[in-house]
C-alpha positions as semicolon CSV with decimal commas, in nm:
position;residue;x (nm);y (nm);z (nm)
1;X;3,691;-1,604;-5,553
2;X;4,450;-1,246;-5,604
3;X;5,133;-0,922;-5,832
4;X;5,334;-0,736;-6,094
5;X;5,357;-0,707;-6,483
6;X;5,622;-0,415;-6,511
7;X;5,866;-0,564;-6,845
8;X;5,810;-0,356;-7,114
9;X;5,909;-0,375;-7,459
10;X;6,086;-0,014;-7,501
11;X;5,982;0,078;-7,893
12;X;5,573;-0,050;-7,785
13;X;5,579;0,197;-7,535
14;X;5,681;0,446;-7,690
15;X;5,451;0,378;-7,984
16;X;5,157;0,373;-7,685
17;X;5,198;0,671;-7,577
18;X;5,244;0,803;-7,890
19;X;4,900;0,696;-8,005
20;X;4,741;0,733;-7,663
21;X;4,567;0,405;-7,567
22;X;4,224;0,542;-7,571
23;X;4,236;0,596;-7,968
24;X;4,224;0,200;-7,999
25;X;4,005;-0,023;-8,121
26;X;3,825;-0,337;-7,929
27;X;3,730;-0,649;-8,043
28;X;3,425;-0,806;-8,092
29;X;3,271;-0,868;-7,777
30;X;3,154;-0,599;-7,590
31;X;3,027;-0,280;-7,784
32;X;3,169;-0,010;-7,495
33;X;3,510;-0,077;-7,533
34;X;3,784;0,122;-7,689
35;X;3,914;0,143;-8,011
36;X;4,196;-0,060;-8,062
37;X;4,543;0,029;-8,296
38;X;4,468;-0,161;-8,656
39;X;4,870;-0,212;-8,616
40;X;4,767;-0,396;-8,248
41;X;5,112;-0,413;-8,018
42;X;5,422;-0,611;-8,085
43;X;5,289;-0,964;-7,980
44;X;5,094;-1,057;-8,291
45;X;5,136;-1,401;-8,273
46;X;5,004;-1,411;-7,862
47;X;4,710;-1,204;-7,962
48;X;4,616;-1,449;-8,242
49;X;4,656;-1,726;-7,988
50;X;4,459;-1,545;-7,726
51;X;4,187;-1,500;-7,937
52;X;4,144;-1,827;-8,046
53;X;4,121;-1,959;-7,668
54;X;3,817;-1,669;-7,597
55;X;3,660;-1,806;-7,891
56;X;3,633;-2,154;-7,746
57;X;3,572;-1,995;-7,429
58;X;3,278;-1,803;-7,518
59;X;3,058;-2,035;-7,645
60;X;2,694;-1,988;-7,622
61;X;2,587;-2,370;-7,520
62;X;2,775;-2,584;-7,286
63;X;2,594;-2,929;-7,235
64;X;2,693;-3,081;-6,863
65;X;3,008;-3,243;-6,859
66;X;3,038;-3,367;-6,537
67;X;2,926;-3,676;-6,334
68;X;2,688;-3,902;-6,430
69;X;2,708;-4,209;-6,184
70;X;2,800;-4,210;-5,857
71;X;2,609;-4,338;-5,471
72;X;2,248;-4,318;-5,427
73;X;2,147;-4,018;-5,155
74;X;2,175;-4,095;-4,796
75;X;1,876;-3,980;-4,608
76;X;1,792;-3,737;-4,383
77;X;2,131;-3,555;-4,345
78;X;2,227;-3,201;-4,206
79;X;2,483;-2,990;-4,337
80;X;2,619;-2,686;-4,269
81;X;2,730;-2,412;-4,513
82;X;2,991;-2,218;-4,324
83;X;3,010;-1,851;-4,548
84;X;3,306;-1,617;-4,560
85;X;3,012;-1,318;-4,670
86;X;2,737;-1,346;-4,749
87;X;2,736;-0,989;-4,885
88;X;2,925;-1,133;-5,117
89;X;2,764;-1,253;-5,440
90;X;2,986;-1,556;-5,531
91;X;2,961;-1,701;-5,180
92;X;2,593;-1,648;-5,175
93;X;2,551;-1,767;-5,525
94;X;2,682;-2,088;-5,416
95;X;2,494;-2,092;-5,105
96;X;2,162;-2,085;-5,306
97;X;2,269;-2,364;-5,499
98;X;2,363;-2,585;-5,207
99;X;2,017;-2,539;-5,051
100;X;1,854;-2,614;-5,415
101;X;2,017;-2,896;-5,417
102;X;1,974;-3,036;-5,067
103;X;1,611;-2,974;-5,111
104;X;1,607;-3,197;-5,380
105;X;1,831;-3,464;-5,196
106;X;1,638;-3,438;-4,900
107;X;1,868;-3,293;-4,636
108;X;1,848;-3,024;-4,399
109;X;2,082;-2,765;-4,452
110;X;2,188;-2,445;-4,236
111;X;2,387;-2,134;-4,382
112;X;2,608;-1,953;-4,101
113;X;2,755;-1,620;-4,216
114;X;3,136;-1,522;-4,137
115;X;3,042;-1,173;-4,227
116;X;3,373;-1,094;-4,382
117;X;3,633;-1,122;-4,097
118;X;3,826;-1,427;-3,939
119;X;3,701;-1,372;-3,658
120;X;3,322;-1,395;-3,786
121;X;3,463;-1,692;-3,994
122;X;3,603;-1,875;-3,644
123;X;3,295;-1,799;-3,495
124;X;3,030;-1,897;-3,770
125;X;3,256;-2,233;-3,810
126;X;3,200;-2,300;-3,407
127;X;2,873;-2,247;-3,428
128;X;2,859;-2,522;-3,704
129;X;3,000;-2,781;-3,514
130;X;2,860;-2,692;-3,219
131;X;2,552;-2,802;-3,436
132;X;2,718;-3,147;-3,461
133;X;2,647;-3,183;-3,849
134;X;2,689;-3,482;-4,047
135;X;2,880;-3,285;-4,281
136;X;3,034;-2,894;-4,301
137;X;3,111;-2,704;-4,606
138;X;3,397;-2,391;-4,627
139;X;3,250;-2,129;-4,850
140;X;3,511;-1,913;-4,985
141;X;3,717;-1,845;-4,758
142;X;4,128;-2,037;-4,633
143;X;4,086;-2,342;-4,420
144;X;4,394;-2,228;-4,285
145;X;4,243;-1,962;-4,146
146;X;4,045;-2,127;-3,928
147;X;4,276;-2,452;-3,839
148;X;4,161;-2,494;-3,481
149;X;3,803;-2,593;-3,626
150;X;3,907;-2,786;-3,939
151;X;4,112;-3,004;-3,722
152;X;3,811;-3,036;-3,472
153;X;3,599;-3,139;-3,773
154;X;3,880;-3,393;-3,887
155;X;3,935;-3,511;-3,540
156;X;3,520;-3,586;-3,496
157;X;3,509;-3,714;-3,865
158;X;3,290;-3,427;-4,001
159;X;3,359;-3,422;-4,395
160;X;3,455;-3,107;-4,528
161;X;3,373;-2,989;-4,886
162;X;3,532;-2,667;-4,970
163;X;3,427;-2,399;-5,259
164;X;3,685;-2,197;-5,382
165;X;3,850;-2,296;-5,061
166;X;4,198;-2,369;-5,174
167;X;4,379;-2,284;-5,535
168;X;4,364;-2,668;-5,638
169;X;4,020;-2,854;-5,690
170;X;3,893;-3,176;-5,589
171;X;4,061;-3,363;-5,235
172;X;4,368;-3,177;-5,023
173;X;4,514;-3,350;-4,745
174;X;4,660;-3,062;-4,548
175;X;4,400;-2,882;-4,466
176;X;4,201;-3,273;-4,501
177;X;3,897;-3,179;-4,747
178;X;3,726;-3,449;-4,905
179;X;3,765;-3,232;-5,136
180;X;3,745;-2,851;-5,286
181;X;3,478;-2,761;-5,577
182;X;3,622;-2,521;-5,827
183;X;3,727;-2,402;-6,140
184;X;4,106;-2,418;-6,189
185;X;4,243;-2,100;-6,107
186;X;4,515;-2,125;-6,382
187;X;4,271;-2,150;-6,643
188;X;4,046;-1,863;-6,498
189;X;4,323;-1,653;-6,484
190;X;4,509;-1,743;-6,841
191;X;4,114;-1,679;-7,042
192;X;4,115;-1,343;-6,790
193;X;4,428;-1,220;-6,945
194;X;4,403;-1,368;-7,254
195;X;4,092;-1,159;-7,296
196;X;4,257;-0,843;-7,274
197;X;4,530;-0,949;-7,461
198;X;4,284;-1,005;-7,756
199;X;4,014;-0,711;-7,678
200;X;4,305;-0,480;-7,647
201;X;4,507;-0,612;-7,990
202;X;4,800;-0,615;-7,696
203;X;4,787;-0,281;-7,650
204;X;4,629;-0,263;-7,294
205;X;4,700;-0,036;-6,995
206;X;4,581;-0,292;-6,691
207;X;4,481;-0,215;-6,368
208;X;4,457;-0,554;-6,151
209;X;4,259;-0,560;-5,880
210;X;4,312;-0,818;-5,621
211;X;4,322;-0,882;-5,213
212;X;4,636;-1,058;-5,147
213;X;4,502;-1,170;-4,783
214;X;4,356;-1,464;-4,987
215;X;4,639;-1,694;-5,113
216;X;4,347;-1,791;-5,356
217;X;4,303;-1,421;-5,461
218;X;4,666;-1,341;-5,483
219;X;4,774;-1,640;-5,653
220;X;4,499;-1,618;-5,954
221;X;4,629;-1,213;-5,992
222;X;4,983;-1,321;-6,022
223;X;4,868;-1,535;-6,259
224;X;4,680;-1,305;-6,460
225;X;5,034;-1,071;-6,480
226;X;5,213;-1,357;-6,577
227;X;5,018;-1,442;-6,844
228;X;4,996;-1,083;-6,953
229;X;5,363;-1,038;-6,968
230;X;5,353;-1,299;-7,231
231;X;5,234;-0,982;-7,469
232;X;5,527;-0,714;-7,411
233;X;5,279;-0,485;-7,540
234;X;5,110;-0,499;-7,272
235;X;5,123;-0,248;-6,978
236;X;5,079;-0,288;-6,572
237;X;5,010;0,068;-6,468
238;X;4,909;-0,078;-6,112
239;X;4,826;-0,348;-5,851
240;X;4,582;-0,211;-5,622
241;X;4,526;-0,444;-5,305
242;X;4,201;-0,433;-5,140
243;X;4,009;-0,687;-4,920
244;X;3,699;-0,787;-5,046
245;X;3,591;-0,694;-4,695
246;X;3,643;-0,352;-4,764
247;X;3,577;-0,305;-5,129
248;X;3,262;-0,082;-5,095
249;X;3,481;0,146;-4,849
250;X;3,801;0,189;-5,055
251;X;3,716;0,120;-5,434
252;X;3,601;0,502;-5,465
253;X;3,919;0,682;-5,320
254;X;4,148;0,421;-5,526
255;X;3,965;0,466;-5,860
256;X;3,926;0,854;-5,786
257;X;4,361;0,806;-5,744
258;X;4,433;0,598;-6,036
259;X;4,190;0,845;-6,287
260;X;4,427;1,102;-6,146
261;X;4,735;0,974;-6,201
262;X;4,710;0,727;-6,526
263;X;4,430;0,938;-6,719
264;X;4,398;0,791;-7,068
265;X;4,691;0,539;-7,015
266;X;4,435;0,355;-6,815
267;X;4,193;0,201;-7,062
268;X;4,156;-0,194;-6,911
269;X;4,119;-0,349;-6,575
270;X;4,063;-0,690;-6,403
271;X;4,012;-0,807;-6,085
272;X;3,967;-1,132;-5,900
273;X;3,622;-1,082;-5,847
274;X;3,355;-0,897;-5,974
275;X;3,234;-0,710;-5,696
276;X;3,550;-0,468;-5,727
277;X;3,365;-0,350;-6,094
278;X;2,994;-0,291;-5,831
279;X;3,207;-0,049;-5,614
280;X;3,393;0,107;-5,960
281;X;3,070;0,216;-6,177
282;X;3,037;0,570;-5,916
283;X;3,372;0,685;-5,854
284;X;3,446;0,617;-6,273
285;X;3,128;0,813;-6,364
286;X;3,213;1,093;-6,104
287;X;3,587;1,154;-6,217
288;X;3,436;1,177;-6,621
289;X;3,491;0,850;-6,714
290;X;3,240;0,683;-6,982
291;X;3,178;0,363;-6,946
292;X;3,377;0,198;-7,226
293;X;3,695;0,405;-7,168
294;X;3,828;0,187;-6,936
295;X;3,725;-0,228;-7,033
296;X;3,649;-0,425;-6,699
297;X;3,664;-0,807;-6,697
298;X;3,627;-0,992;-6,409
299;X;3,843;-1,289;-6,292
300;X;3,513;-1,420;-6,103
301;X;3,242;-1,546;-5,989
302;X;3,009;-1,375;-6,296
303;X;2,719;-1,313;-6,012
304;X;2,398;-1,167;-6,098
305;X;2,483;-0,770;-6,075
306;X;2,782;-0,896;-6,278
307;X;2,596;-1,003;-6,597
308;X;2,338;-0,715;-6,556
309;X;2,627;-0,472;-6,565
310;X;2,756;-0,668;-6,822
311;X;2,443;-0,644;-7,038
312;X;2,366;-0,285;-6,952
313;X;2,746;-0,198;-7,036
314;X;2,758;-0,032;-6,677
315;X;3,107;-0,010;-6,658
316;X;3,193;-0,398;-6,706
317;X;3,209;-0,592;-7,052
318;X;3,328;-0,933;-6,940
319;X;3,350;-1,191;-6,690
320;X;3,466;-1,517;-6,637
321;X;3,191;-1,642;-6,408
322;X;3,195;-1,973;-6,164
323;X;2,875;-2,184;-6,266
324;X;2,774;-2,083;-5,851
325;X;2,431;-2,279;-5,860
326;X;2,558;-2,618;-6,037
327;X;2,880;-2,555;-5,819
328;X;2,660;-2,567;-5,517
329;X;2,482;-2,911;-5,654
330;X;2,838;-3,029;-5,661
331;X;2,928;-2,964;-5,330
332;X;2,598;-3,162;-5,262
333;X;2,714;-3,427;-5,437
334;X;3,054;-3,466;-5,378
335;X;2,954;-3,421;-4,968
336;X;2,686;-3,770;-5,063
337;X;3,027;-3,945;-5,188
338;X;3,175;-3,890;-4,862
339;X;2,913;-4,012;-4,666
340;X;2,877;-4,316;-4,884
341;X;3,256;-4,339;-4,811
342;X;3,281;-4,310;-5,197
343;X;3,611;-4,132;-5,391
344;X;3,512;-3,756;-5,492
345;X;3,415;-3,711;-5,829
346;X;3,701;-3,555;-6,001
347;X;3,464;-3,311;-6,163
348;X;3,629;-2,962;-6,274
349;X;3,397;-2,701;-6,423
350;X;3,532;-2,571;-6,750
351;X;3,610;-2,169;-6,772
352;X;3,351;-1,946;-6,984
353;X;3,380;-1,620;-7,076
354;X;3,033;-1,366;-7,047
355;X;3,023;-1,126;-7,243
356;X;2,702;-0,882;-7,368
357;X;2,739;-1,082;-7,711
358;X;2,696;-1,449;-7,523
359;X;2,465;-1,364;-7,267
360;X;2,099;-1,562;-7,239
361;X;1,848;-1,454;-7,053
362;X;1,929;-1,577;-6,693
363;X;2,152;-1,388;-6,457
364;X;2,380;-1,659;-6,427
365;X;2,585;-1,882;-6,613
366;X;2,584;-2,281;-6,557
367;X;2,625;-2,539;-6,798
368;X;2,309;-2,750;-6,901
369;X;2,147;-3,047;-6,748
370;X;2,346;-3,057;-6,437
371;X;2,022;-3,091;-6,219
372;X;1,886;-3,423;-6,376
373;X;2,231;-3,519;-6,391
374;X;2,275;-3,513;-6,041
375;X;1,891;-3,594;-5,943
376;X;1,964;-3,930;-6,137
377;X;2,272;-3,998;-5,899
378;X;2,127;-3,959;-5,660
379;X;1,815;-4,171;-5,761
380;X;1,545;-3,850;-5,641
């Protein structure tokens, strides 16, 4: 699916500001984004290490690494997916691939949308086991949040597969999930900053974006800082917290604000999910911005207005993108291992990094292969 890098290396700021942090040069992958000092910051040795780890990151072709034996398909089972938003493309990007894949397992499956509150989220998770499923699935949102029903689901032995419902993947025991499908969020946000680290030749000024209502959200944008810090080059001009709930309403006055006050100082941003960069493109444009002035990479989920911006260079060069569709055959699966009273898979997609030099045709990224992978499982 989210808070401060403020330790600055005195002589690299000065140089910055100096030099003005638009006049740089970027690096390879994405043709918008600005030019980047040949000298680069005072972190050489991080940069060189950064860019090594995109590299691997950004690989054109990654064959499925994940499961290949586990229980045949139980029959005839409904499920319900149990959505924090569906307006929101990672959760609904998931969502599609959980009903591809029940389709092909043969089970019925019902989507329920929190509509981006806890109270919606309460009352779309009620309705679910109201339902009486043989199996409910969190989709992106804090079990935590809604404890009264995860303990109702425990308590009438309802599995519960998670995505991106807690910072850890695979089984939790408090909130009991059989277990949580997801990338690990250390990794998303270490390629994240690591990105920017090597686009910017450590010279970045950041803008994180981030909605620290999510422990999920706010722990993967601390992380990003942290790792940034490890290039003293590198400058926070600003954590701006915003709910994704109400990222359409207040992404325009905040970008409008920053412009204002950071000008050319601001030249790189991230943001724990991509649909910060949808609600950025207008307010940018309208304040005089070009897109390419300021570099936007997104910490997640690489939906499909992310890539198109991405390939269009409309104000976003990068993301690193969940595989949503084979994410949603997971949950599938790893929901048929609970049934079967079988362990959970262990499975733990890789990170990628999209970028306009990497990107295929699809508007989505997933590894290859995972659907006869999992249609072999399952024997369908």
């Amino acid at each position: 699916m989210s808070s401060s890098i403020r330790r600055l290396v005195a002589a690299a700021s000065a140089i910055i500001s100096m030099v003005g942090l638009t006049a740089c040069s970027h690096g390879s992958n994405s043709s918008s984004a600005p030019k980047t000092n040949a000298a680069g910051g005072s972190c050489s040795s991080v940069v060189k290490s950064a860019r090594a780890a995109v590299d691997k990151a950004s690989a054109k072709d990654t064959p499925w690494a994940g499961p290949t034996t586990g229980p045949a398909a139980v029959s005839g089972k409904s499920i319900v997916y149990v959505a924090a938003d569906m307006t929101n493309p990672g959760v609904a990007g998931a969502a599609s691939g959980v009903t591809a894949a029940a389709k092909a397992i043969g089970w019925r499956v019902r989507v329920i949308d929190g509509k981006g509150t806890p109270a919606g989220t309460q009352s779309a998770f009620s309705q679910a086991l109201a339902l009486r499923p043989d199996g409910i699935m969190i989709g992106g949102f804090d079990p935590n949040s809604t404890s009264a029903q995860v303990a109702q689901a425990n308590q009438a032995n309802i599995p519960l597969v998670g995505w991106q419902a807690l910072a850890t993947p695979g089984p939790s025991t408090s909130p009991k999930l059989f277990s949580n499908v997801t990338t690990k969020v250390a990794d998303v946000a270490k390629i994240t900053a690591d990105w920017i680290i090597a686009e910017s030749n450590g010279t970045a000024g950041v803008v994180v974006f981030t909605d620290k209502s999510i422990p999920f959200a706010a722990g993967k944008s601390a992380m990003i800082e942290k790792e940034l810090k490890t290039c003293s080059s590198i400058k926070l001009l600003s954590t701006q917290n915003i709910p994704l709930a109400d990222v359409s309403n207040r992404m325009p006055a905040a970008v409008s604000s920053l412009v204002s006050k950071y000008g050319q100082k601001w030249n790189y941003s991230t943001a724990i999910n991509d649909v910060y960069f949808e609600n950025a493109a207008a307010p940018l444009r309208a304040a005089g911005v070009k897109a390419g002035d300021i570099v936007n990479i997104g910490a997640g989920d690489g939906d499909t207005s992310a890539l198109q911006r991405i390939r269009s260079g409309n104000y976003q060069a990068a993301s690193v993108p969940s595989p949503l569709v084979s994410e949603g055959w997971q949950m599938i699966d790893e929901m048929n291992r609970a049934l079967n009273n079988a362990p959970a898979s262990g499975y733990v997609p890789a990170v990628h990094v999209s970028t306009k030099a990497n990107l295929g045709p699809a508007n989505s990224w997933n590894p290859s292969g995972y659907e006869a992978a999992y249609k072999k499982i399952w024997k369908r």
